[in-house]
Structure formats: structure tokens, C-alpha cells
C-alpha positions in Angstrom: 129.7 80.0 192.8 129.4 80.5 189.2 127.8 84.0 187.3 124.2 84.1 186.5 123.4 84.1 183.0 121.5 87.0 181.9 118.1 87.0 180.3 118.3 88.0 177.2 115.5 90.5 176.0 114.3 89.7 172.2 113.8 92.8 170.5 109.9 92.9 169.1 109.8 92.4 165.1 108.4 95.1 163.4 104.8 94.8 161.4 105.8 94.0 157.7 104.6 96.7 155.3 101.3 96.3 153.1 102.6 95.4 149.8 100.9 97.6 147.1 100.8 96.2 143.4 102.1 98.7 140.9 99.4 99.9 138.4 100.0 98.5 135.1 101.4 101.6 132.3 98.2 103.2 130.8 98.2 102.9 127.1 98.5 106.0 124.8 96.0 107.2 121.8 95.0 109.6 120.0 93.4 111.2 122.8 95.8 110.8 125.3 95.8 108.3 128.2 93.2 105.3 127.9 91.6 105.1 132.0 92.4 102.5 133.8 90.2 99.4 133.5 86.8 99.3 135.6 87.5 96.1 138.2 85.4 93.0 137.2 82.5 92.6 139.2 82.4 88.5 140.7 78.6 87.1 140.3 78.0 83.7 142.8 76.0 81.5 140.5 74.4 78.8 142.1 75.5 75.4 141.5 73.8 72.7 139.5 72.4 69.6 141.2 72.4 71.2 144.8 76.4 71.7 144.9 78.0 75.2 146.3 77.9 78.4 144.6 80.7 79.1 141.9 81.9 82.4 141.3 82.0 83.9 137.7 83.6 87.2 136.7 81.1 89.4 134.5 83.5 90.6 131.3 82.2 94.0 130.0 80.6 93.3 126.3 83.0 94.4 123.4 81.9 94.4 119.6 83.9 92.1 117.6 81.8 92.3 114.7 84.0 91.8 111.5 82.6 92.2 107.4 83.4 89.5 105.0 83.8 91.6 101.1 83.7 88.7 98.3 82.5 88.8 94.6 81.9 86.3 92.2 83.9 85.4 89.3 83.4 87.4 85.6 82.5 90.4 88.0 83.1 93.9 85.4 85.8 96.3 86.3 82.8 98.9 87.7 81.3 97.0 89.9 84.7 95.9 91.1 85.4 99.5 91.7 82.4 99.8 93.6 83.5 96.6 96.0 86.6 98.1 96.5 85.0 101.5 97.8 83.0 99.9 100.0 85.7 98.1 101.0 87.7 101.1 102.3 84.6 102.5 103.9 84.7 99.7 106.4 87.9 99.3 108.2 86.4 96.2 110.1 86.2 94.3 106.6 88.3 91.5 105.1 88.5 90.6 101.7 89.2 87.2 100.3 89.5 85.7 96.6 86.4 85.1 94.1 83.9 82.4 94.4 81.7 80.6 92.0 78.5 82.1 92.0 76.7 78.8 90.4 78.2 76.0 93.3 76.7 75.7 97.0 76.8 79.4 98.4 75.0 79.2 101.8 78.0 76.2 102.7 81.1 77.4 101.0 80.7 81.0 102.2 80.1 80.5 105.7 83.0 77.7 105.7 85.0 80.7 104.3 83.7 83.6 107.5 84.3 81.1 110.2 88.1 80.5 108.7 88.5 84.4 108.6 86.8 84.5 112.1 83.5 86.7 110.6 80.0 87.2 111.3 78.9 89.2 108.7 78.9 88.8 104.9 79.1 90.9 102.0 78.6 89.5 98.5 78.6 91.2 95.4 77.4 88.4 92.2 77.6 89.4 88.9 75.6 87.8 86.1 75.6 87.9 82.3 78.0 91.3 82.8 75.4 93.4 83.4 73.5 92.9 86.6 74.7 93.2 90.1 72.9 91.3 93.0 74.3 92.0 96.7 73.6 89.7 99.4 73.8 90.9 103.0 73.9 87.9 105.7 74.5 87.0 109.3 77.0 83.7 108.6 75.7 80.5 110.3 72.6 81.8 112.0 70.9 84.2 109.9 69.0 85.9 108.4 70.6 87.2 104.8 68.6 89.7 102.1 69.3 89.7 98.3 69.3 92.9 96.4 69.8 94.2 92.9 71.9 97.3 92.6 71.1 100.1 90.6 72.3 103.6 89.6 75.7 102.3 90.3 78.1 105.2 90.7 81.8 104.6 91.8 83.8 107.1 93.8 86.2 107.9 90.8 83.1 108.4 88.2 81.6 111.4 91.0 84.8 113.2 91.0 82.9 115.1 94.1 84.6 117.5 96.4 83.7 115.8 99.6 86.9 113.6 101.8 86.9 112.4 104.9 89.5 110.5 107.0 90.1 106.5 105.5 89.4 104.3 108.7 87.3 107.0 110.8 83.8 105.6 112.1 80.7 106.7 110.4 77.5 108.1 111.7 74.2 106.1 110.1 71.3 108.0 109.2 68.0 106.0 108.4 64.8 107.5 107.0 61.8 107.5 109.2 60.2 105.0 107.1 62.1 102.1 108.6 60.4 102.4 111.4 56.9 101.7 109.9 57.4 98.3 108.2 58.7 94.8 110.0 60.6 94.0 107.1 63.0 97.8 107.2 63.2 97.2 110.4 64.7 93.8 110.2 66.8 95.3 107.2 68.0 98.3 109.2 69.6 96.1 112.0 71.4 94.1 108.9 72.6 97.2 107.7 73.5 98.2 111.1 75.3 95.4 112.0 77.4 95.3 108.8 78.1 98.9 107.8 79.1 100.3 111.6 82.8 100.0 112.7 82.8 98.8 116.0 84.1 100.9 118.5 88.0 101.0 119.4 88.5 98.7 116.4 92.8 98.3 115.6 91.9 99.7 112.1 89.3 102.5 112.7 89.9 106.0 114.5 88.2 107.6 117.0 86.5 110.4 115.1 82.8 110.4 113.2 83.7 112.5 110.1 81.4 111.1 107.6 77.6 109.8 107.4 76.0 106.9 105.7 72.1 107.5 105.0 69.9 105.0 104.3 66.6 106.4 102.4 64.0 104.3 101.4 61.9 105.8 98.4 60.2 104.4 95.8 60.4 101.0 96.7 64.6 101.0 96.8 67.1 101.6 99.8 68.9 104.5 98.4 73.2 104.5 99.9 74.8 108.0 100.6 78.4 109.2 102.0 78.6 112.4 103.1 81.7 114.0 104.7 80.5 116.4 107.7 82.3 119.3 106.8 83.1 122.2 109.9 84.2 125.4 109.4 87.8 126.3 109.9 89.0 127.8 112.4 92.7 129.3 113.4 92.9 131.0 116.3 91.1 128.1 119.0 91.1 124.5 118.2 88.3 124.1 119.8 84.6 124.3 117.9 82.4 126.6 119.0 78.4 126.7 118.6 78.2 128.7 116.4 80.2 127.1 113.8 78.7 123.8 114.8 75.3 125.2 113.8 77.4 126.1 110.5 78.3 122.9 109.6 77.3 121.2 106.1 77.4 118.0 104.6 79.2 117.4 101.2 78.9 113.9 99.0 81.7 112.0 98.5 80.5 108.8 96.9 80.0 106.5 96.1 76.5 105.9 95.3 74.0 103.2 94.8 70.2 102.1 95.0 69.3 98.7 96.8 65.7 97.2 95.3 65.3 94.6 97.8 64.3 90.8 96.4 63.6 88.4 99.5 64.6 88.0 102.8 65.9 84.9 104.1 65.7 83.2 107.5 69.3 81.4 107.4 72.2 82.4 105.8 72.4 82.4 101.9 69.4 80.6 101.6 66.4 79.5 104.0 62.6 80.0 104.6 61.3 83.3 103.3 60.6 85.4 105.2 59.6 89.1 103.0 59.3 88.7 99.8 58.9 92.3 97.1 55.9 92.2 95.1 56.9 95.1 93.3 60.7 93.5 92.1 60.6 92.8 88.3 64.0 90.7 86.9 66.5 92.8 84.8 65.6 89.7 82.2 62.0 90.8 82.3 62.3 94.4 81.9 64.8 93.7 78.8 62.5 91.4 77.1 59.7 94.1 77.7 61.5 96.3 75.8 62.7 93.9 72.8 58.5 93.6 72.3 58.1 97.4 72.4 61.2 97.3 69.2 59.1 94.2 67.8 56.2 96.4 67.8 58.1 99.3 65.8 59.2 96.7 63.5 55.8 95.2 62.9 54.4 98.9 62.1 56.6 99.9 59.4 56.7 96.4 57.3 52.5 96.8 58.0 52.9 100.2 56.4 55.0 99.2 53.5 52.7 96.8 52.5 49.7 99.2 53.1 51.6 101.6 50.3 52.1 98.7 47.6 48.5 97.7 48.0 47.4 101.2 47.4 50.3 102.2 44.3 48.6 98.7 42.6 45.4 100.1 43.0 46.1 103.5 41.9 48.0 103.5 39.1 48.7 106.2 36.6 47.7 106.3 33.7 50.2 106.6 30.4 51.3 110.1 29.1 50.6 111.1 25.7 53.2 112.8 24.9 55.7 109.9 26.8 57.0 108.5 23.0 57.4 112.3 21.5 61.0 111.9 21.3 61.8 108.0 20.7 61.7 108.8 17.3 64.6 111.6 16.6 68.2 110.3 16.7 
């Protein structure tokens, strides 16, 4: 007879191992490792027209607000000055060639953010080489103010003591009153949304340094940079509370005073929405005071002809003794 064949016994197979994906390398900054990302949080969302519900990941908010810094052609070397400090105050802000301030603005310059991916504008028109209008705007949507600048003072005319880091975000300060009036209020949240670097921004750092205040006073917006200046110390690096009580704030320019003109409802142009009662034209305060030199004029030729009526009136008489020595040789 032949051998039985022997059953052969399979060996159990072992559980595979979980599989565990490798965390991706934190990044490095200033202030050392950036935390991991927070997981993204699925929302079911209810179909249209009766159909299943679809799920949609919620993506945390992040500000991607960017500054477009123009001027307008025959623009002086000061206010150029001054665009070019503002222009390093804001490391959000992108700068692009010279327009002409007499064609289509509200169509050519919003053309010219959505190319350079921008929701803000900033435009600085010159006209006749002596006045300087600023317009602030939301491009495409709205709304957009028109100022005229005064008490221009650039960074390099100050020679102040104040300096703060270039790129660093800035802390704005606003005076209580534009919290009384709608049309601050809609001019703070311009200001707002044009002047403040958005937060971990390629260009900015992550330190507040420096303030921008925003005081409204006699019927102007009046612009101030101040560095915030701590006292040093050597043996800790940290700051205590004591020297934060200590610390002061020194100007470092530049300067400027916004008298605001109208407020629009679109961008460059629109309905109007405020509108100053109190704004007088440079051309109207200069004519004002050609009348006031007219008038000086008038009063001295009136006065001149007042003294030749009264010397032909009065005349003196002739001397006697005027012909006492025609005779002699």
C-alpha cells in the first residue's frame, strides 16, 4: 500500500502593520517652528434640486489684500518723494508706471489692479505743479475717496531721529472722533484696509515697531509715523513691565494732512455718497488772495491821485526873494 500524504498545516499570516503617514517638515521663521496646520473641517451641504449632500472643506480665511502705488504724469520731485515713502511703509504694495491723469481713470486703473492681482488703489495726481489730490479706492467694487494733501513733509525734509524696521507691520491708531460720523467711519475702514500689512505677508515681518495715527481735526485727517521706542536692555532679552510702562514714541515721518473732497460709491468715480461743505479749491483760495493784492493796488493809485488833487489845490505861493540872484554873473 502506498504512504499517506501528510496534511500540511498553513502557517497563519500575520496582521499587516497600520501604516502611519509621515508629518510633513515644519517650516522655520523668525520665531522658530511655524505649528502644524489645524485639519480642515468637511461641511455636508445639501444638494440642489433634491440630489445627495456634497461635502465641502471650510479653508481658514487669509488676507491677501495687496496696495496699488501710481501717480500721474508732471508729478514734482516732492510729492514723488512722498509716494515713494509711503511706498516703503507698506510692504504689501506694488508700484507701476505713470498714468494720464486727464483720460478714463475709473477704467484704465482698475484694468491696471486686476493685471497686478490688487484690490486696493493708491493714487497720487498732480495738477498745475502745485497741488496734490490722493485718491483711495476699493478697485472694481467700491467705494473710493478724493483728498487734497496738505502740509506735505517728506521723510528726508524731517531729518527726525525716529527708525523702525523697513517691512515690519504697523499698529493703527484712530482718534475717537471716527467713531461719531458715518462718513469717518466708512473712511477709517478704507484706511484700514489699505494702510495694514496683512498678516504673514512674504514681504512684512512679524514685529509691530511703529504706529500710524489717524487724527481728525479741524476738518482734515492728519497722517503720523511713529517708531515705538523700548528701552534697552543688556542683561535679559526679555522686556519687563517696567520698561514697557517706559516706553515712548518718536516721529519718523513722514507727514501729511488729508482735507477730504467726496466720497464715491464705485471706484474712481460713482454716486456720491459724502460730500465736504467746508472744502474750498486751491484755485479759489489763490484767486482770493490775488483780490486781497488788487485791493492794495487799488489803495495806493486812489492815494496818489488823492495827493495831486490836493498839491493843485494848494499851491504855494512865489518867493520874493526867488530872482535875488539871476542877476549877478
Amino acid at each position: 500500500m502506498g504512504k499517506k500524504r501528510k496534511s500540511q498545516q498553513v502557517a497563519p499570516v500575520p496582521a499587516a502593520a497600520p501604516v502611519v503617514e509621515a508629518e510633513p517638515p515644519r517650516k522655520r521663521t523668525l520665531l522658530g517652528l511655524k505649528p502644524q496646520p489645524e485639519a480642515k473641517e468637511e461641511v455636508k451641504v445639501n444638494g440642489s434640486n433634491g440630489t445627495e449632500p456634497s461635502l465641502e472643506v471650510a479653508v481658514p480665511f487669509r488676507n491677501k489684500e495687496k496696495t496699488l502705488i501710481l501717480c500721474s504724469r508732471r508729478i514734482t520731485f516732492r510729492y514723488r518723494h512722498l509716494m515713494m515713502d509711503i511706498m516703503a511703509l507698506l510692504p504689501h504694495s506694488k508700484k507701476d508706471v505713470k498714468v494720464q491723469a486727464k483720460d478714463n481713470k475709473a477704467d484704465t486703473l482698475n484694468e491696471l489692479a486686476d493685471l497686478k492681482n490688487c484690490s486696493s488703489c493708491l493714487l497720487f495726481e498732480c495738477r498745475k505743479k502745485k497741488d496734490l489730490y490722493m485718491w483711495l479706492s476699493k478697485t472694481t467694487g467700491g467705494p473710493s475717496a478724493k483728498f487734497l494733501l496738505k502740509a506735505v513733509h517728506t521723510t528726508e525734509e524731517l531729518k527726525l531721529t525716529g527708525n523702525h524696521l523697513k517691512g515690519s507691520r504697523p499698529i493703527l491708531s484712530f482718534s475717537s472722533e471716527f467713531d461719531k460720523h458715518p462718513h469717518l467711519q466708512l473712511l477709517k475702514e478704507l484706511l484700514q484696509q489699505v494702510f495694514c500689512t496683512p498678516k504673514d505677508h512674504r514681504k512684512s515681518k512679524p514685529f509691530f515697531d511703529h504706529v500710524f495715527t489717524f487724527s481728525f481735526l479741524d476738518n482734515h485727517i492728519w497722517f503720523r509715523n511713529y517708531q515705538i521706542s523700548v528701552p534697552f536692555q543688556s542683561a535679559t532679552n526679555k522686556v519687563d513691565r517696567v520698561a514697557l510702562e517706559k516706553m515712548t514714541l518718536v516721529e519718523v515721518g513722514p507727514r501729511f494732512a488729508m482735507n477730504p473732497i467726496k466720497i464715491f460709491s464705485a471706484s474712481f468715480g460713482g454716486q456720491t455718497l459724502y460730500e465736504n461743505p467746508f472744502y474750498v479749491s486751491p484755485n479759489a483760495e489763490r484767486s482770493l488772495e490775488k483780490r486781497k493784492k488788487a485791493g492794495k493796488y487799488q489803495k495806493k493809485v486812489k492815494a496818489k491821485q488823492r495827493r495831486k488833487t490836493w498839491e493843485s489845490a494848494n499851491q504855494l505861493e512865489p518867493s520874493e526873494l526867488a530872482d535875488v540872484w539871476d542877476g549877478e554873473d
